[in-house]
C-alpha positions as CSV (number, residue, x, y, z in Angstrom):
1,X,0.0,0.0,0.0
2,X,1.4,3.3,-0.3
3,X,2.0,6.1,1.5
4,X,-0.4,8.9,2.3
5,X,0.5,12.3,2.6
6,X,-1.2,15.6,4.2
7,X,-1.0,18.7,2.0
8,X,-1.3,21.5,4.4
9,X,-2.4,25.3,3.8
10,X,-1.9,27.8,6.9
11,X,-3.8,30.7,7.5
12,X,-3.3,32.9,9.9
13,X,-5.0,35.8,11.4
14,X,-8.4,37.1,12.8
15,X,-9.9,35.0,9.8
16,X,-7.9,32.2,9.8
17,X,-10.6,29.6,11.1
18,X,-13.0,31.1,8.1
19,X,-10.7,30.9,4.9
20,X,-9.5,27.6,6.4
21,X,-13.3,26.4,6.1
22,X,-13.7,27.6,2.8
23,X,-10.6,26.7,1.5
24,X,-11.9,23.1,2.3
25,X,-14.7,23.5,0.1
26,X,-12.4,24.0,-3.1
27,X,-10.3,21.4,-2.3
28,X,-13.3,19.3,-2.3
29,X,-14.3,21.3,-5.8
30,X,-10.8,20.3,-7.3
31,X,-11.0,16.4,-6.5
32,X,-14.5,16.6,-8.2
33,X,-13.0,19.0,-11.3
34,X,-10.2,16.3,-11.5
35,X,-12.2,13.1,-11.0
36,X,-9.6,12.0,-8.2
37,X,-9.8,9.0,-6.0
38,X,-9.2,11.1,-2.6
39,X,-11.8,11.4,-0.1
40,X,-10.1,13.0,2.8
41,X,-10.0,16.5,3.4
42,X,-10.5,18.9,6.3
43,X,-9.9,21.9,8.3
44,X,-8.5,22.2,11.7
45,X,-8.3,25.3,14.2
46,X,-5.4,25.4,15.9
47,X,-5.7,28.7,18.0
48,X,-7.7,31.9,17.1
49,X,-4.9,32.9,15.0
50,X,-3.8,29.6,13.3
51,X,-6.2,27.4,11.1
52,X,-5.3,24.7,8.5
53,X,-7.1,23.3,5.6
54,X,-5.8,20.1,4.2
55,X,-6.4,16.9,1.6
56,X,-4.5,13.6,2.1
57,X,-3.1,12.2,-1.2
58,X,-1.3,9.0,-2.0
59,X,2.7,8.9,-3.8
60,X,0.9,8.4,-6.9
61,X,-1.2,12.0,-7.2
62,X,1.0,13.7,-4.4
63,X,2.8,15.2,-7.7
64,X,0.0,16.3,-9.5
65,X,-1.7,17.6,-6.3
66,X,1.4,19.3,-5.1
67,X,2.4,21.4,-8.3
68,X,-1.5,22.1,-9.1
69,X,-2.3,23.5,-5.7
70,X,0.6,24.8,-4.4
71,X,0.4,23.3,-0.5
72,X,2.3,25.4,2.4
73,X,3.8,22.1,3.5
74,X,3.2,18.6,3.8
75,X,3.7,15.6,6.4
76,X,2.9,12.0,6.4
77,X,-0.8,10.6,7.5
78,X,-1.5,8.6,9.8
């Protein structure tokens, strides 16, 4: 099986938990534009000032994903 990998955006400020939300939504926009076989995304607040959105990819599209969308960073899912 391989790997899966978080793509992480950060957003930070007064309005970070809000454009993390939505951000979330075009994520979930792009899989459906793109026909991909990912079903995991999200949002998390981390403090009032830090939110993330994120989508969890495999090797295979982490390439495609990566240079399409432009991620702030990325880590391995567990």
């Amino acid at each position: 099986m391989s790997r899966q990998i978080k793509l992480i955006w950060d957003f930070r400020g007064p309005a970070a938990a809000k454009t993390a939300e939505h951000h979330e939504i075009h994520l979930k926009e792009y899989i459906a534009m793109e026909k991909l076989p990912l079903t995991i995304t999200g949002f998390e607040i981390l403090n009032d000032m830090h939110a993330i959105a994120y989508i969890v990819v495999t090797d295979e599209t982490m390439i495609s994903v990566r240079d399409a969308l432009k991620p702030h960073r990325g880590e391995l899912y567990e």
